[in-house]
N, C-alpha and C positions, 0 to 999 in steps of 0.2 A: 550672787552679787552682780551688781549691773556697771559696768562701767563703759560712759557713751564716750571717753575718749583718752584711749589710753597709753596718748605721747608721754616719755620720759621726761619732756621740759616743762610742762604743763602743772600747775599747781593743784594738787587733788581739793575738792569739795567735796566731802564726805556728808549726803545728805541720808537721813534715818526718819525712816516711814510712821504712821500713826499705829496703832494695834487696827488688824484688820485689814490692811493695805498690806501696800508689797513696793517693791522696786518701780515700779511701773507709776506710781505715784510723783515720780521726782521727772518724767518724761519730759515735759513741756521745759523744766528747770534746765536739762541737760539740751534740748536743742536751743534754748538761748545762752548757754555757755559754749554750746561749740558754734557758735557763729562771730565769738569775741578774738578772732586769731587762735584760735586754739591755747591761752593763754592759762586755761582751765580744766581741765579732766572730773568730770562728776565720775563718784561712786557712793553706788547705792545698797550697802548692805541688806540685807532682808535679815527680818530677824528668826527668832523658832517662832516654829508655828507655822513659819511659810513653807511653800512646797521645796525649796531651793535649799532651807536652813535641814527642814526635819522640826520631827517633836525636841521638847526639852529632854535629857536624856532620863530624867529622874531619878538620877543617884542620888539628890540631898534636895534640903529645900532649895528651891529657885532665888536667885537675889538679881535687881538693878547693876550690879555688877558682875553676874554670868552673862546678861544679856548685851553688855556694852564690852564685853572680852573682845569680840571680833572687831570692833572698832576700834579700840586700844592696838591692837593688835597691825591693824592698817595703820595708823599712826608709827604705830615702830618703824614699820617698815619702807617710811620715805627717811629722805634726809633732811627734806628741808620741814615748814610748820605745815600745816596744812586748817582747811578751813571747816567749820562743824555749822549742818546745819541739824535742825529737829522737828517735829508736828508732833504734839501731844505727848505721847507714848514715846517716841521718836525722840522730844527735846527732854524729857528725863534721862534718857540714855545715855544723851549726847551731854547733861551737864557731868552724869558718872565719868562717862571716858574723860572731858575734860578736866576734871581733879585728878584724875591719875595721870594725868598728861600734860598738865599744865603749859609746860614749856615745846610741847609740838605744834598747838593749835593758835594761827593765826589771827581768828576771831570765828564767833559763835552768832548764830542766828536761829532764836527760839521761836517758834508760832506757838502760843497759848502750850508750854510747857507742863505734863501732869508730873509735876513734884509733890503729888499730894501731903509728903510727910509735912511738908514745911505748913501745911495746917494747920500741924498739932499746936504750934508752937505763936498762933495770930488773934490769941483774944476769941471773945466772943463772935465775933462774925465768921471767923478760922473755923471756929468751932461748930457751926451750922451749916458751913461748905464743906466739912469734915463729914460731919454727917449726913450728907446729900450723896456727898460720895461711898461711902460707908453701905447707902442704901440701894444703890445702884450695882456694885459691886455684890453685895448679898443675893438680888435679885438674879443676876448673870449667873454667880455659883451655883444658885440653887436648881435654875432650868439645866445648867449641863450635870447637874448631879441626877436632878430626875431624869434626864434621859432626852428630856427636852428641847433638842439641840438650838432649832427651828427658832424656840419663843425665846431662848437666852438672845440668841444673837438680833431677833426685832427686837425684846428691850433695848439694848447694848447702842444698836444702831439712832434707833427715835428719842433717845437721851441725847445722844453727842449731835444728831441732824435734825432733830425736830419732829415733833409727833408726823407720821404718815411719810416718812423718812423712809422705810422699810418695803413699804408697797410701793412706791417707787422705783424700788432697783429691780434695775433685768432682773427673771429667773437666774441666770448664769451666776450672778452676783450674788445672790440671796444664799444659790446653791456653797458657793466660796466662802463666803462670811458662816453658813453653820457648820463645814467642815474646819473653820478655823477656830471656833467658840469655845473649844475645852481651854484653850492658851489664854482667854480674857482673864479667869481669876488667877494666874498663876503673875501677868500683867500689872492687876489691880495689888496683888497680896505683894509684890515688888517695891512696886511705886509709895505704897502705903507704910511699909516697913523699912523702906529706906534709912539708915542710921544717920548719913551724913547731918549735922548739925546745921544751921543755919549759919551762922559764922563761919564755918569754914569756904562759904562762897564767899567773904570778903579776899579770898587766895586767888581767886580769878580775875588778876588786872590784865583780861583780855577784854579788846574789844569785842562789847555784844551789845543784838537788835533783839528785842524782844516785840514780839507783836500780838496783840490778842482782836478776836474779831470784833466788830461796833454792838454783835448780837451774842457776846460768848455766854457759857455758861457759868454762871455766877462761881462755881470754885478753881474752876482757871480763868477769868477777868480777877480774882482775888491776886492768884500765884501772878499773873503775867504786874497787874500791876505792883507787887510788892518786889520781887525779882532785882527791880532796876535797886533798889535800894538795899541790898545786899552787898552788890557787885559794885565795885568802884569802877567799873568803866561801859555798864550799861543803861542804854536808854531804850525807853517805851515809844512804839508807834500804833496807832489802831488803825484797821482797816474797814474805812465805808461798807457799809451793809454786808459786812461776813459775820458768820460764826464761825462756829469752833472748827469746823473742815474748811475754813478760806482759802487754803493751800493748793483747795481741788477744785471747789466755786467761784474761787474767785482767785483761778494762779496767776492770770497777768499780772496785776498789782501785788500780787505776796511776790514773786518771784523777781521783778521788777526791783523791791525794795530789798531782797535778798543782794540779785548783784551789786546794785549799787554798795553796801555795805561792804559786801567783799571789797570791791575795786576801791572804796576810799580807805579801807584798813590798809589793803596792798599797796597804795599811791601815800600813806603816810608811812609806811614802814619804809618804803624807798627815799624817802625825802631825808627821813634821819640817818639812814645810811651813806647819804650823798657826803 
């Protein structure tokens, strides 16, 4: 776990990484928090998978709710609410902990959230974002089961970044993302088996930002724009020429739109307590 600032007076923002990422992802998010007074302390859980967390232990099946224990868990342990944010993998997480926590978290700030269960449940179009994902996830398991490590993780990659995504990245990278590719389906099989209901997000009257990129991938542009209409206190923002990694392409403007969110959630919660 990464925490760029770890004053007792400071409000935590708990941000939660994409599958494939690490703590190191939320870098640029935590040096414009700490240059607000110190008003803020990011922490960055990593989740399994990463070298910091370990493998998943594999006592039982894996659930969206193993994965968000360590955050729930940081939320225990302030006193006051603290703030959630998410990417992808990351803003599933972050909607789990928040249902178990409702009343800890200040506000929420999703970028293109993979909730994919909530598919199940959107009609025909649901249904063929359902199965895109369905087929992608298939493909990922199938390379780490043949031994594949290599081609699971360029699928995995050129899906969520865009054909020739892969060859792109340092060696160093390429090398990191196959070492981490056994954890994608246990990620995917999570996300996908999800129980929570779709109604039970109407229990979240926290403030949330949801954002999906101008270029996302048609079954999270579905989740990000159905999301607001859930949640009685969130709204939709898109962001100019991103996709679905905007967080990392384009962090000035996602991170930009992140603080502000916080700071007017925090400058409305203080107005009603005046």
């Amino acid at each position: 776990m990464m925490a760029l600032n770890d004053q007792q007076t400071a409000a935590p923002v708990i941000a939660l990484h994409c599958s494939g990422a690490g703590a190191t992802q939320w870098r640029q998010l935590g040096e414009t928090l700490g240059t607000m007074n110190a008003r803020y302390a990011l922490i960055a859980p990593e989740h399994y998978g990463c070298d910091s967390a370990g493998p998943w232990s594999g006592e039982r099946a894996f659930t969206l709710a193993d994965e968000a224990a360590r955050t729930v868990e940081i939320i225990d342990r302030h006193r006051g609410k603290v703030h959630l944010v998410g990417h992808s993998y990351g803003g599933g997480v972050a909607l789990r902990a928040a249902l178990e926590r409702p009343h800890g978290v200040a506000s929420i700030t999703l970028y293109e959230p993979s909730a994919f269960h909530l598919l199940k449940g959107m009609g025909v179009r649901g249904a063929a974002e359902f199965a895109e994902i369905l087929a992608i996830a298939a493909r990922t398991a199938e390379g780490v089961v043949a031994g594949d490590l290599r081609g699971a993780a360029s699928s995995f990659v050129d899906y969520w970044s865009g054909r020739g995504a892969w060859s792109a990245l340092r060696p160093s990278v390429q090398a990191m993302l196959t070492r981490w590719v056994p954890k994608a389906p246990l990620d995917f099989r999570a996300l996908i088996h999800e129980p929570t209901p779709a109604s039970a997000y109407a229990n979240l009257r926290i403030p949330t930002l949801v954002m999906r990129g101008e270029h996302a991938p048609a079954p999270t542009r579905l989740i990000a724009e159905t999301l607001p209409g859930l949640m009685p206190a969130a709204k939709l923002i898109v962001v100019p020429d991103a996709g679905h990694m905007g967080p990392l392409t384009h962090a000035q403007a996602v991170n930009a739109a992140i603080v502000r969110h916080i700071e007017a959630c925090d400058e409305r919660a203080e107005s009603l307590s005046e």
